[in-house]
C-alpha positions as CSV (number, residue, x, y, z in Angstrom):
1,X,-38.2,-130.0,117.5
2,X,-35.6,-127.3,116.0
3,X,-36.3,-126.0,112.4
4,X,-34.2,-128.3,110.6
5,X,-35.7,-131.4,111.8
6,X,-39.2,-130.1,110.7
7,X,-38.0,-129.8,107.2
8,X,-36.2,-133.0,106.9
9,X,-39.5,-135.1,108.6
10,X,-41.7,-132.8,106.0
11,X,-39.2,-134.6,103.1
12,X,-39.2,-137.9,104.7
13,X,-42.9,-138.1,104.7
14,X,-42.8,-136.9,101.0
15,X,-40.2,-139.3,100.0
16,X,-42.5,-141.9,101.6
17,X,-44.8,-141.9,99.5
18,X,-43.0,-142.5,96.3
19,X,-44.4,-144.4,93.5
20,X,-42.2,-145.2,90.5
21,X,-40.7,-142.2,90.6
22,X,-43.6,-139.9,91.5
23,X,-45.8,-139.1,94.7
24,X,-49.4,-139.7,94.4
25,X,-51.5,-137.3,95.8
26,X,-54.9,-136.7,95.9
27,X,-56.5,-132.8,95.7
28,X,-60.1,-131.7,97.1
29,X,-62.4,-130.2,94.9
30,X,-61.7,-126.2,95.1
31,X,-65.3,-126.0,96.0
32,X,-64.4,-127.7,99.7
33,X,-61.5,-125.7,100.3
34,X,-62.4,-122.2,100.2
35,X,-61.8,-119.0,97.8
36,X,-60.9,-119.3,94.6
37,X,-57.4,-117.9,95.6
38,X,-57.4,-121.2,97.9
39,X,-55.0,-123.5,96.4
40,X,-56.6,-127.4,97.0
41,X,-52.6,-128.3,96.5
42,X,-51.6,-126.2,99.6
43,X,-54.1,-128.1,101.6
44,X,-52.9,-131.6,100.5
45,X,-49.4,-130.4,101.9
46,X,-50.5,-129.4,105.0
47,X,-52.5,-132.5,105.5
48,X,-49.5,-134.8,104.8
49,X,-47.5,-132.8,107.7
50,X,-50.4,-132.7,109.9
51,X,-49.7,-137.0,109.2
52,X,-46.3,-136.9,109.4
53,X,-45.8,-134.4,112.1
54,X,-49.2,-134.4,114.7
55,X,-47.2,-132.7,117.0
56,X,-47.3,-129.4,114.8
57,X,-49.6,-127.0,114.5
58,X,-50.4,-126.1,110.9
59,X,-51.9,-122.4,110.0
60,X,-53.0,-122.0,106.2
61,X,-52.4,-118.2,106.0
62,X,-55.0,-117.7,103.3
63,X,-55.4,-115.8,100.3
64,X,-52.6,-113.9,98.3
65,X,-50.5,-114.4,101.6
66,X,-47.0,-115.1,102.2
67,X,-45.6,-117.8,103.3
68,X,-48.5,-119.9,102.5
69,X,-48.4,-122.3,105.7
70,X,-46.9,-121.6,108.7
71,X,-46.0,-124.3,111.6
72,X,-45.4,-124.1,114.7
73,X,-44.1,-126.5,117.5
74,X,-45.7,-125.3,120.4
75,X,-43.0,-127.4,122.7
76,X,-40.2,-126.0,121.5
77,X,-41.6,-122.3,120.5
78,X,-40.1,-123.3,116.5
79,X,-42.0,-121.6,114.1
80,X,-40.8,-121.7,110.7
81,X,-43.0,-120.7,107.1
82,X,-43.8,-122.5,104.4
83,X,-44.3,-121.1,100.8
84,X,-46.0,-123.6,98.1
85,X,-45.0,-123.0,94.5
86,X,-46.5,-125.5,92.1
87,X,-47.0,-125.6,88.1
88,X,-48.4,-128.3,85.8
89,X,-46.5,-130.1,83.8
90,X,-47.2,-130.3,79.8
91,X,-48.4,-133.1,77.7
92,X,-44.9,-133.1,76.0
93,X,-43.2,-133.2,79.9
94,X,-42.1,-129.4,80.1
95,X,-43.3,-127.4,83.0
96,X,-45.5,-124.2,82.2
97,X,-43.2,-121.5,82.7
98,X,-39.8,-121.6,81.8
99,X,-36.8,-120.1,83.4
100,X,-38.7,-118.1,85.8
101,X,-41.2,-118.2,88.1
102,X,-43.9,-115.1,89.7
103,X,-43.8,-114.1,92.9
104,X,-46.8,-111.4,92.9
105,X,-45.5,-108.8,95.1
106,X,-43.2,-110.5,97.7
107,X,-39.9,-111.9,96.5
108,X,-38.7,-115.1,98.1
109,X,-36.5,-115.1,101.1
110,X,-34.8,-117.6,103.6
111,X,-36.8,-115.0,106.1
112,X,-40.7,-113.8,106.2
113,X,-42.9,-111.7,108.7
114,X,-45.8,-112.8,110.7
115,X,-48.0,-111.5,113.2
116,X,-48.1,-113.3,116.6
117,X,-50.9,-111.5,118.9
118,X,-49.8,-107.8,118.0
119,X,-46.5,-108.6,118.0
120,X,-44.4,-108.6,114.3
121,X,-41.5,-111.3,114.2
122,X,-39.1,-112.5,111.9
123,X,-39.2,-116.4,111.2
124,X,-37.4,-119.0,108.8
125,X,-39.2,-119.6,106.0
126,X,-38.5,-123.0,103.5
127,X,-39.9,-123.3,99.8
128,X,-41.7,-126.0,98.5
129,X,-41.2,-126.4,94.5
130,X,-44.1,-129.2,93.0
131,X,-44.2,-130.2,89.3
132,X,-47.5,-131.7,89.2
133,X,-48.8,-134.4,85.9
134,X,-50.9,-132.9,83.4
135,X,-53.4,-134.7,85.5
136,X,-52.8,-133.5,88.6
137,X,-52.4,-136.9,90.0
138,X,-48.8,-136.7,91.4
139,X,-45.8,-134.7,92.0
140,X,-43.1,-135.2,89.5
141,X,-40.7,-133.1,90.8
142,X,-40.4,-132.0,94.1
143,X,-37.9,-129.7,95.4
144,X,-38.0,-128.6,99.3
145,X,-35.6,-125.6,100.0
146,X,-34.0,-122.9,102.1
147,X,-35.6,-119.3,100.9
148,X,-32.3,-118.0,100.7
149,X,-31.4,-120.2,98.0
150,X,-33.1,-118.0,95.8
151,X,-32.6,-114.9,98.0
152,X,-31.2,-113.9,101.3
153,X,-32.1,-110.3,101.5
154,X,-34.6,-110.0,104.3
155,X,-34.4,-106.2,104.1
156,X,-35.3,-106.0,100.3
157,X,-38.0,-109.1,100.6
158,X,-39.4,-106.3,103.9
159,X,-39.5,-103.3,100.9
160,X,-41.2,-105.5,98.5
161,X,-43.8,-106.7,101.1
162,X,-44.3,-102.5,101.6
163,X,-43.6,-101.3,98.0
164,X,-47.8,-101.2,96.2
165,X,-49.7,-98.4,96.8
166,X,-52.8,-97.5,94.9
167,X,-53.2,-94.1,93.0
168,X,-56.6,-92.3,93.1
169,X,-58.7,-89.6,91.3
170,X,-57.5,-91.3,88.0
171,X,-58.8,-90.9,84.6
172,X,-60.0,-87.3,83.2
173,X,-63.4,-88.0,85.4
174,X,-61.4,-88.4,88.5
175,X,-63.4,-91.8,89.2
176,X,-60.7,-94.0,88.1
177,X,-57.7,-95.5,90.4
178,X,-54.9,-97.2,89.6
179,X,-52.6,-100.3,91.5
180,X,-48.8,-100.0,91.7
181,X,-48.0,-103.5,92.5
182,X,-45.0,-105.1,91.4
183,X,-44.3,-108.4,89.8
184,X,-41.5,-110.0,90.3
185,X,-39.9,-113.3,88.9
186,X,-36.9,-115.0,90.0
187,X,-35.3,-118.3,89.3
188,X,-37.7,-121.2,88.7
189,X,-36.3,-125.1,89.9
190,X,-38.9,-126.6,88.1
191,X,-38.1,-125.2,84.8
192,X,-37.7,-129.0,83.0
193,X,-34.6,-127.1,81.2
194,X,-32.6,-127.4,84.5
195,X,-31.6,-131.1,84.2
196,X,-29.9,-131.2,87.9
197,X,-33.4,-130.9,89.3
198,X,-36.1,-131.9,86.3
199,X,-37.9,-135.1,88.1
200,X,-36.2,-135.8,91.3
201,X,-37.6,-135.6,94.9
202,X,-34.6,-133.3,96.7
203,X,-33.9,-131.5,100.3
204,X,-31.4,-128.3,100.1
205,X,-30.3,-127.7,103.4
206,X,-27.5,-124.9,104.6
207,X,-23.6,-126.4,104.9
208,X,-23.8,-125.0,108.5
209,X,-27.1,-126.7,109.4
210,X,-25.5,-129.5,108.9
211,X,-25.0,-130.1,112.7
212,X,-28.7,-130.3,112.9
213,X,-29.4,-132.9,110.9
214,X,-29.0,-136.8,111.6
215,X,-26.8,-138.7,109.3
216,X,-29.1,-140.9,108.1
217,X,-29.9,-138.8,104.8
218,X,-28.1,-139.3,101.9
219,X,-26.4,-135.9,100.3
220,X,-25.6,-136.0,96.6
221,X,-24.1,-132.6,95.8
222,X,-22.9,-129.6,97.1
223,X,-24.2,-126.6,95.6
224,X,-22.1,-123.0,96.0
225,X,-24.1,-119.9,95.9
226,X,-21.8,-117.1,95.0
227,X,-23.4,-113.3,95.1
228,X,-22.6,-110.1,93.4
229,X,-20.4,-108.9,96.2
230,X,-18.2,-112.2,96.2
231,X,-19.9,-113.7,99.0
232,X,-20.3,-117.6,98.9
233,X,-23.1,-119.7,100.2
234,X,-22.7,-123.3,100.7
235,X,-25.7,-126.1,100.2
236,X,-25.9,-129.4,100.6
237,X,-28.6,-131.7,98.4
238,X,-30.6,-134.4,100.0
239,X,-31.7,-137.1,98.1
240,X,-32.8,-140.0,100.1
241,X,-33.5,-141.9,96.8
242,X,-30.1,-141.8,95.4
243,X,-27.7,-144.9,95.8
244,X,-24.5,-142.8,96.0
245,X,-23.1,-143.1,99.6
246,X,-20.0,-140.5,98.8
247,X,-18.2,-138.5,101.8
248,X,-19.3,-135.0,101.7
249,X,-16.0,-133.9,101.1
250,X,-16.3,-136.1,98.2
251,X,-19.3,-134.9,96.8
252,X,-20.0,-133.0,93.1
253,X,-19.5,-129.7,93.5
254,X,-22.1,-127.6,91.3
255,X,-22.2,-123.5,90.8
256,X,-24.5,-121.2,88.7
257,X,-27.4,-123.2,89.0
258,X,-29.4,-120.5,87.2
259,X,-27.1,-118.8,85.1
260,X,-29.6,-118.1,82.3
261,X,-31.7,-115.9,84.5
262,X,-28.6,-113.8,84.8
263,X,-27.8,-113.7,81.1
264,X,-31.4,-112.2,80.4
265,X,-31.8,-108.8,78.9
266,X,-34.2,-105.8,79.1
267,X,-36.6,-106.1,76.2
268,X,-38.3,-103.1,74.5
269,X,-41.6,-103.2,75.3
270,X,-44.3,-102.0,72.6
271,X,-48.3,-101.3,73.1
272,X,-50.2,-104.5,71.6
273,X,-53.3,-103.0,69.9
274,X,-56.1,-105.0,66.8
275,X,-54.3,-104.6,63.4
276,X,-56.4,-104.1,60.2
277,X,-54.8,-105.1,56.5
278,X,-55.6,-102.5,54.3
C-alpha cells in the first residue's frame, strides 16, 4: 500500500464512524496508557487504524516526540508519520486556542525524521487535527492533512528539531541552568473562527497525488497555497459526507485560508509582577 492510500483508508475508517455529525470515541483512563505526557487520544487513533488497517504496523513514538505515530507497511516498505493535534471544545462551542496552535519545539512539516536501526531517514508525515466535546466523547471536527499544508520546509522543520540547548553554571551561585527551547505556533484548523473547516470531517490531499487516489471520494474544494516567494501549492478537499458531486475543474476555489495569522503583529512584552494600591 503506497502513502496515499493509507491516509485515505485512515479517513474512511474515521468517516465510518459518524454519528450525527460527530465520531464517537471512547478514551482509556491515562492511568492505563502510560506517562502523563501519554496522550489516551493518540491511543484511540492508533487503535482505530490498527481496525481499519491490520496490515500496518503502528509505533506510538512516546513522550514529547514527533510525529506522534508512525506506520509502517511492511509489504510495501511505506512508512509514513502521524502527528495528533487535538483541543477541547468550550461550553459555548469555540475551541481552546484561537488562531494558533503550539508546536513545542518542532514546527510542522509535510516531512519528519526517524531512526530505523542506526540508520536516520526522511519520511512523509500527515497531521491529524481533532476538536473533541467538552466531554471528550466525540470528535467534532476532524481535519486529516498533508504537513506541508501548514509548512513545507524540511530544512527549517531539521533546524528547529536541533535549535534547544541548555545553559549551565547559571545564577550568581553557579548552581542554576537554564533551557533555550523554542515555542513555536503556526496556523490552527480548529480555530471555530475558520468557518471552512469549524465541524466538518475533511481529507486534504496534494493536486499531484491525485493519481494515487481512487475516484470514489468526493472533493469539495480546491485550496491554493501561495508562499512568500510566489510559489503556488495546489490541494484538493475530501469530504466523503458532502452531496456535491462537481468536476474538479468545477470545484470552489479557496486562497488564504489563514490570513489572520499573517496580519499578526509583534507585541511589546512587559514583566508581570504582584501590584499593591497605595
Amino acid at each position: 500500500m503506497n502513502t496515499i492510500g493509507i491516509v485515505v483508508d485512515l479517513y474512511k475508517s474515521l468517516i465510518a464512524r459518524l454519528k450525527n455529525g460527530t465520531i464517537p470515541i471512547e478514551l482509556r483512563p491515562s492511568s492505563l496508557v502510560g506517562t502523563v505526557q501519554d496522550d489516551p487520544f493518540d491511543y484511540w487513533v492508533g487503535d482505530q487504524i490498527k481496525r481499519a488497517l491490520p496490515n500496518i504496523e503502528v509505533h506510538h513514538a512516546g513522550k514529547l516526540t514527533t510525529p506522534d505515530i508512525v506506520l509502517r507497511d511492511r509489504a510495501s516498505n511505506t512508512i509514513i508519520g502521524l502527528e495528533v493535534k487535538k483541543l477541547i471544545q468550550k461550553p459555548t462551542g469555540a475551541d481552546s486556542r484561537g488562531m494558533t496552535i503550539d508546536y513545542n519545539s518542532s514546527l510542522p512539516c509535510g516531512k519528519a525524521l526517524i531512526k530505523i536501526g542506526e540508520n536516520t531517514v526522511e519520511i512523509p508525515c500527515f497531521y491529524l487535527f481533532a476538536l473533541l466535546s467538552p466531554d471528550s466523547n466525540s470528535m467534532v471536527t476532524s481535519i486529516i492533512m498533508d504537513g506541508d499544508f501548514l509548512n513545507y520546509d524540511f530544512d527549517l522543520h531539521k533546524e528547529a528539531k536541533y535549535s534547544n540547548k541548555s545553559e549551565y553554571h547559571h545564577g550568581p551561585y553557579g548552581e542554576g541552568s537554564v533551557r533555550h527551547r523554542k515555542m513555536y505556533t503556526y496556523p490552527n484548523p480548529l480555530n471555530y473562527k475558520l468557518s471552512f473547516f469549524h465541524l466538518r470531517h475533511i481529507l486534504i490531499v496534494k493536486k499531484h497525488d491525485l493519481s494515487e487516489i481512487k475516484h470514489d471520494l468526493s472533493f469539495t474544494d480546491l485550496i491554493i497555497r501561495d508562499d512568500k516567494y510566489n510559489n503556488s501549492f495546489h490541494y484538493f478537499v475530501i469530504d466523503n459526507r458532502s452531496k456535491l458531486k462537481l468536476p474538479i475543474e468545477k470545484l470552489p476555489v479557496r486562497k488564504d485560508v489563514f490570513k489572520s495569522c499573517k496580519q499578526r503583529k509583534p507585541k511589546k512584552r512587559a514583566a508581570s509582577m504582584p501590584k499593591l494600591d497605595l
